[in-house]
C-alpha positions in Angstrom: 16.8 -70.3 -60.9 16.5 -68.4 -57.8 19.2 -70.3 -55.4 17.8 -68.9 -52.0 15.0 -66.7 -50.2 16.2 -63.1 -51.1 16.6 -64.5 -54.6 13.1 -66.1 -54.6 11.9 -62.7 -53.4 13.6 -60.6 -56.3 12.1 -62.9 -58.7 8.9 -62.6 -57.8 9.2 -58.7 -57.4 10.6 -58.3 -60.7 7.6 -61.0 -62.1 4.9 -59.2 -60.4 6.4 -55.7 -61.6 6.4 -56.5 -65.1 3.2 -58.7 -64.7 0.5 -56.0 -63.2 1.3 -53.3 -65.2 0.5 -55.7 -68.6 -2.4 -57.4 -66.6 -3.9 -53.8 -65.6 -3.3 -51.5 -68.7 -5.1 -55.2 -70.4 -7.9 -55.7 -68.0 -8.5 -51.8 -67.5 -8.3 -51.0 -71.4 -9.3 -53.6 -73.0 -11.7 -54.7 -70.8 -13.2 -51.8 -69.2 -12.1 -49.5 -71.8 -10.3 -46.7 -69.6 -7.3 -46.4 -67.7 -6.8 -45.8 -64.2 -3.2 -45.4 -63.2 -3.7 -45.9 -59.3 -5.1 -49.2 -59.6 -1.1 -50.8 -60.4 -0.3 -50.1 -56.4 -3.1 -51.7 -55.2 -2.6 -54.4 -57.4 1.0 -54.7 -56.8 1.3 -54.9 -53.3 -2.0 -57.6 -53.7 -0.4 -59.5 -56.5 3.2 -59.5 -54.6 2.0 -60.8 -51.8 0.0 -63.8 -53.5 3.1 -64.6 -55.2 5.4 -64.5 -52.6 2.3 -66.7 -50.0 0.9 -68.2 -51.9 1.8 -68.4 -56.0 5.2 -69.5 -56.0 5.4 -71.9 -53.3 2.1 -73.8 -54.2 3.1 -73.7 -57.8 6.9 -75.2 -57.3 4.6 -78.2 -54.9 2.4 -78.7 -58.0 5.1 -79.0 -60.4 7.0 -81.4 -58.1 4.5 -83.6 -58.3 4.5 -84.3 -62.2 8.2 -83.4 -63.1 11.3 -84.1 -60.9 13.4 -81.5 -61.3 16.9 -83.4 -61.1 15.8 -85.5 -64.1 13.5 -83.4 -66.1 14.8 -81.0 -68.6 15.1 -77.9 -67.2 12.6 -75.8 -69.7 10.0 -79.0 -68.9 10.1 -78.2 -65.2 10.2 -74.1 -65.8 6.7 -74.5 -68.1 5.4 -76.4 -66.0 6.2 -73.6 -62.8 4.8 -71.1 -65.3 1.3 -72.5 -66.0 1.2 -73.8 -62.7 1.3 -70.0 -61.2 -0.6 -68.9 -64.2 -3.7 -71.4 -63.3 -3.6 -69.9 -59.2 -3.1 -66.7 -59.6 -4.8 -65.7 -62.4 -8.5 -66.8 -60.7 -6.8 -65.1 -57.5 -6.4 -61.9 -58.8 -9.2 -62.1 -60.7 -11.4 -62.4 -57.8 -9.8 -59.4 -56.0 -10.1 -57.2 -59.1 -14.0 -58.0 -59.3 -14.4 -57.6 -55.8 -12.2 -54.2 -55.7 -13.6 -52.7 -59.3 -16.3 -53.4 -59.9 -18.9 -50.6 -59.3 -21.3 -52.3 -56.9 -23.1 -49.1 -56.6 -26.7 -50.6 -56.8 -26.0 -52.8 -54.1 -23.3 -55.7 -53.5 -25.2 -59.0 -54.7 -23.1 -62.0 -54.5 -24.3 -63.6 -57.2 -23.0 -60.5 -59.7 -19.7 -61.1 -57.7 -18.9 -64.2 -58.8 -20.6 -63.3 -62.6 -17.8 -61.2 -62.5 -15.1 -63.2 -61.3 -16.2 -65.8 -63.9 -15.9 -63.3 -66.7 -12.5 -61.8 -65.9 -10.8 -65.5 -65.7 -12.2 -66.1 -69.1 -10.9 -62.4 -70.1 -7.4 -62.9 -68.5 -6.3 -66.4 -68.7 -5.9 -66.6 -72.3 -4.1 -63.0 -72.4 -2.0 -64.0 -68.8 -1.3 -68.2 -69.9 0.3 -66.8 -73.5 2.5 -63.4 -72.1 3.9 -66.2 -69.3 5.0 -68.4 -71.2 6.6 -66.8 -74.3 7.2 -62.8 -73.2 7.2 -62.4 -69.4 9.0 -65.2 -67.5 11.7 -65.0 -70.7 12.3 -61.4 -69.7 12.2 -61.6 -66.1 14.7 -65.1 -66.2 17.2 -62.6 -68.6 16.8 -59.9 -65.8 17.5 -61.9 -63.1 20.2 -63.6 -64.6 21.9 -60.3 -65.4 21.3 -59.6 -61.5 22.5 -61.9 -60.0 25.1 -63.3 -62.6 28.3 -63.4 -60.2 26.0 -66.0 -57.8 24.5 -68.0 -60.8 28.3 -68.3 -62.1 30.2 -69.2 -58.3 27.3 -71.4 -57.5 
């Protein structure tokens, strides 16, 4: 989809915009049973930068290496981008939300740290895998093609 680097970057803004707040409101409601509204900046700007270093790039690499994307069908080689980034980033910003909210307030242990990593990845890889694949990456492909339609049509 996205044809060059300012592309690539709105994607993954519009990805990660749509994809914290769902992720937060889920982890912080569901999970914790509350809502804190200034947790989506702090987990934006953490979740954009992942993306952008680390998410995307490592994810297109991974899906290289099982579907070529001159021969494969195009929604083979998009799934496969999809639960690529899914499977990194969800344990990423999983560990960054048990090491930011957690209340450590008896003392950090680093043993409760990575209980808690371990049970947010089991909370939010079912939840993030299945809004990926069939509500979010749909939505932000529509966006992006309504964005950038003159480019996608002359190019």
């Amino acid at each position: 989809m996205p044809k060059n680097q300012f592309q690539r970057m709105v994607f993954a803004f519009l990805t990660v915009l749509v994809t914290v707040h769902a992720y937060v409101f889920y982890s912080l409601y569901v999970v914790n049973g509350n809502t804190l509204m200034a947790v989506i900046l702090v987990e934006f700007c953490f979740a954009y930068g992942l993306e952008c270093i680390m998410g995307s790039p490592c994810s297109f690499k991974l899906a290289c290496r099982v579907f070529d994307s001159k021969i494969s069908h195009p929604m083979h080689f998009e799934s496969a981008i999809i639960c690529t980034t899914v499977g990194l980033m969800c344990p990423a910003m999983s560990f960054l939300a048990a090491l930011f909210y957690y209340p450590y307030y008896a003392g950090f242990n680093l043993f409760t740290l990575l209980a808690n990593w371990l049970k947010l990845v089991c909370f939010n890889f079912p939840f993030a895998f299945f809004t990926q694949l069939f509500f979010i990456q749909p939505l932000v492909r529509t966006l992006f093609k309504a964005l950038f339609r003159k480019s996608i049509k002359a190019g």
